[in-house]
N, C-alpha and C positions, 0 to 999 in steps of 0.2 A: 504494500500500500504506500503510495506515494506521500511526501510530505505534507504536501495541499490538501489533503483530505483529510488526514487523521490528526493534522496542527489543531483546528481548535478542539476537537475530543479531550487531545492530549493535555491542552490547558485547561479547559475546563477541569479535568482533573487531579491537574495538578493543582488548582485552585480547591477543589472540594475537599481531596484527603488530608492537604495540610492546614486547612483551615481550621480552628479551635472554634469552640464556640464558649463561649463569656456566660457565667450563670450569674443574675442579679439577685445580690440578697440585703432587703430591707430594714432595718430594725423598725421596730414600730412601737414607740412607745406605750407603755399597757395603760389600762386605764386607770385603775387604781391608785396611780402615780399620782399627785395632785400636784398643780404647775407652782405652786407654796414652798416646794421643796428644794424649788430650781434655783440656784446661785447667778447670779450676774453674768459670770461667765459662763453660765449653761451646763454646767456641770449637774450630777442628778445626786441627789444625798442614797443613801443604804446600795445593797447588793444590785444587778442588773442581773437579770432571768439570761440564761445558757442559751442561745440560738443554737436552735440544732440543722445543721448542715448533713447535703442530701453524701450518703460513702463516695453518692461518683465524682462531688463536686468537691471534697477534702484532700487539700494539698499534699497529707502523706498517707493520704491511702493507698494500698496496695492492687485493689480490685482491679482487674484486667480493664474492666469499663470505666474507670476512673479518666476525666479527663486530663486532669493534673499528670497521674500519671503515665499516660498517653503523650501530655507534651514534656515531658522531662526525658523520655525514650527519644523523642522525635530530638529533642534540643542535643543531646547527647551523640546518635547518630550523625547528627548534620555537624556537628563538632570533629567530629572520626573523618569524615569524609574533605570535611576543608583540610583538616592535617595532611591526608591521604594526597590530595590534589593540588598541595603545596609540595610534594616530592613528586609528580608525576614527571617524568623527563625534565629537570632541572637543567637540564643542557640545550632546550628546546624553548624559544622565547614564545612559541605560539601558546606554550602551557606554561611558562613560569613566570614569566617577564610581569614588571609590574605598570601594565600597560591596560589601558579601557579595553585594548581587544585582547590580552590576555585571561585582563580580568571578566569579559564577557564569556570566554569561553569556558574559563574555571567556573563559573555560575549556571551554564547549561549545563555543563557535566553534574554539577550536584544537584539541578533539577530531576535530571535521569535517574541518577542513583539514588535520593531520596525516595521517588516516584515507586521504581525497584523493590526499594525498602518496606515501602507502604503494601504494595499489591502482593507481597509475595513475605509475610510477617515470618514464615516459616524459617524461613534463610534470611530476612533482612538483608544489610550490608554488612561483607566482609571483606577486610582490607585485603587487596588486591586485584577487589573490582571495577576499580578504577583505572588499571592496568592493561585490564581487556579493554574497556570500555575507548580508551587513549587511541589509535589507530582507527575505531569506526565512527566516532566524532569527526578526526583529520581528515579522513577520505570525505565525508560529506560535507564540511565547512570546508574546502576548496576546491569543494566543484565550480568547473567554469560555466557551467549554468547559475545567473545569480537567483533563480528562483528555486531550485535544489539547495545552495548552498544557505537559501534563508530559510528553509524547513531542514536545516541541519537536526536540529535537537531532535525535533519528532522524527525521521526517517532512523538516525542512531538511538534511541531509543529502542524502537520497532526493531531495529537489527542488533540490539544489543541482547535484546528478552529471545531473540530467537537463536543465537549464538550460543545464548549459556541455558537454551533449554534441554540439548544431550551432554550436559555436563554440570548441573545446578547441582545435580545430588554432591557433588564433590566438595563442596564447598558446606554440607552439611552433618559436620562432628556424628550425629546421632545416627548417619544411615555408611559409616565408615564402611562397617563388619558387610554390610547386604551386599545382594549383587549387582547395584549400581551405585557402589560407594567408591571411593577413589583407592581402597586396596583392592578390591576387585581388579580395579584398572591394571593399576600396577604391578599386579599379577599375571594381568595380560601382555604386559612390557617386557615380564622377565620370559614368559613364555613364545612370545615371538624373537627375542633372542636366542632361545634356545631351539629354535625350528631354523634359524641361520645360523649360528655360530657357535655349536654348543662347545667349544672351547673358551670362547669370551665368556659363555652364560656361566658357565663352570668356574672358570678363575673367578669372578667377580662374587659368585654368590656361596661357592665355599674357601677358595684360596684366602681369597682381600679381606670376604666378609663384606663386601660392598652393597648393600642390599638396595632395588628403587627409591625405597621411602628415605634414601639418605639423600639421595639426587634429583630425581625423576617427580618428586611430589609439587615442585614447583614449577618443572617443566609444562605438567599436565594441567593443573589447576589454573595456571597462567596464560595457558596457550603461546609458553616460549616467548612471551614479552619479556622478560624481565633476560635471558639468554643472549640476544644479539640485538646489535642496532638498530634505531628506530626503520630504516630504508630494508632492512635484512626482512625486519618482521611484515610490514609489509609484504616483501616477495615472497615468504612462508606462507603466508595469511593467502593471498590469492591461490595459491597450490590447494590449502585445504580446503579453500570454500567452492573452488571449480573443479574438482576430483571427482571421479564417481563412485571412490570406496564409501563418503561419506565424511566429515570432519574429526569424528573420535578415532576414528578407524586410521585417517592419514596422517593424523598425530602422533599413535603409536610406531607408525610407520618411521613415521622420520626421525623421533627420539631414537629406534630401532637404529637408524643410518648413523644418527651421533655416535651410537658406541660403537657401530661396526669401522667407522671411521676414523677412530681412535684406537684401531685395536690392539697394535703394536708399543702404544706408550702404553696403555692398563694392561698390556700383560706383563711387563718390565716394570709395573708400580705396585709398593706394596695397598693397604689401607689409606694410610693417607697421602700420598702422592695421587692415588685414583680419585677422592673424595675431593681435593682441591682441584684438580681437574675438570669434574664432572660439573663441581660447584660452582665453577670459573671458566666456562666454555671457552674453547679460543675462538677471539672475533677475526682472525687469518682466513678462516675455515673458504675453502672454494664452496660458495653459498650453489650455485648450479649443480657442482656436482652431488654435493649433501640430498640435493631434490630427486636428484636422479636416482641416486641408492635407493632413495625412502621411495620409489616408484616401483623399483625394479623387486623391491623385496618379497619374500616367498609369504604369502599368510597365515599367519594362527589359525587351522580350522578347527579348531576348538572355539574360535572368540565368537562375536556376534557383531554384524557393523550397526550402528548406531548415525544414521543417515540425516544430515541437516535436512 
């Protein structure tokens, strides 16, 4: 769905969710009270009667429906996310600079992400959603269409929810263990390693002791932003999104090509010469042919693809 149509949806609810609404509460003096009692300055002599306040409208209630508490979540969130989008590529004036068009765009992006946060309570935001989110805001705020590039938010928005909708679960602690939690995945990473190279697969997960979840958990959660240069991730990102294995499927795949591409210094490293490695990608790497491995590689048919 194009920008132009889903823009004012999009504000409009963005305007609805995060909107609070204000409960008015009165005192109203009792009658009993005789105006005799009142001092100059309006002060009332003896005790004043307890106003009883509604649980959802108490500042520190806990109740899920409490709006207080609703906006202390909300205020808290949007706190994380500014932090968040004050390190988003700090080398990049389009995202850090402290400039009106920087700062407009750091402002859409915690539109989205808030937005994110509200429709989807389950997962909320998690730091380093900001990170995916970074490249599909770019590409649609410099389109040279200027009527594309001014429904930027809403169209990245739309493609941001639909990006992290075969891989949401990953990002959610409580669905780790299941079979669409991120050791699943990583499961699936060691095992298509081991369907190419079951010497690497071998050295690394009983030699080294190298296990995914030491390297691989940021690779996947991230979708290799945070791995290689902003221009690199880009030409990744167009691989996985015009593949027809699918985007969880061609991820593994190329994380697959990182290690088969390295496989001569990890098998010459012990633990930690592998770890800082894995942990510290070399940004050298011939980016074309890295694609081509992760193309050319043999599949897990044990896995399942998982198709945008």
């Amino acid at each position: 769905m194009r920008g132009r149509v889903v823009a004012p949806a999009f504000q409009f609810s963005l305007i609805t969710l995060l909107n609070l609404r204000q409960s008015e509460h009165i005192w109203k003096e009792p009658k009993h009270l005789s105006s005799t009692k009142r001092h100059d300055n309006n002060a009332i002599d003896g005790p004043l009667r307890r106003h009883e306040i509604p649980v959802e409208d108490h500042p520190l209630s806990l109740d899920k429906e409490s709006l207080w508490r609703q906006y202390f979540q909300h205020t808290e969130i949007a706190e994380q996310i500014d932090r968040d989008l004050q390190r988003t590529h700090p080398d990049m004036p389009f995202f850090s600079a402290e400039t009106s068009f920087s700062r407009k765009n750091r402002e859409a992006m915690k539109n989205i992400l808030l937005l994110f946060a509200k429709l989807n309570p389950a997962i909320c935001y998690v730091q380093g959603m900001n990170e995916v989110l970074a490249p599909i805001y770019y590409v649609f705020s410099a389109d040279n269409d200027n009527q594309n590039a001014a429904n930027a938010e809403a169209d990245s928005f739309s493609c941001f929810v639909r990006i992290l909708g075969d891989s949401v679960d990953h990002f959610c602690q409580q669905l780790d263990n299941s079979s669409s939690g991120i050791l699943a995945t990583l499961s699936r990473l060691s095992d298509l390693l081991k369907v190419n190279d079951e010497q690497l697969w071998h050295h690394l997960e009983f030699t080294t002791k190298v296990k995914p979840q030491f390297y691989a958990f940021r690779w996947i959660t991230l979708l290799l932003t945070q791995e290689f240069k902003f221009e690199s991730i880009l030409r990744i990102w167009d691989t996985l999104l015009s593949n027809t294995f699918g985007v969880q499927d061609m991820l593994l795949r190329f994380c697959c090509a990182m290690l088969l591409c390295m496989k001569s210094r990890l098998l010459s490293g012990d633990f930690v010469a592998n770890i800082k490695l894995l942990q510290h990608y070399p940004d050298d790497v011939n980016l074309e042919y890295l694609l081509q491995v992760a193309q050319d590689i043999s599949p897990d048919t044990s896995s399942y693809i998982m198709s945008l």
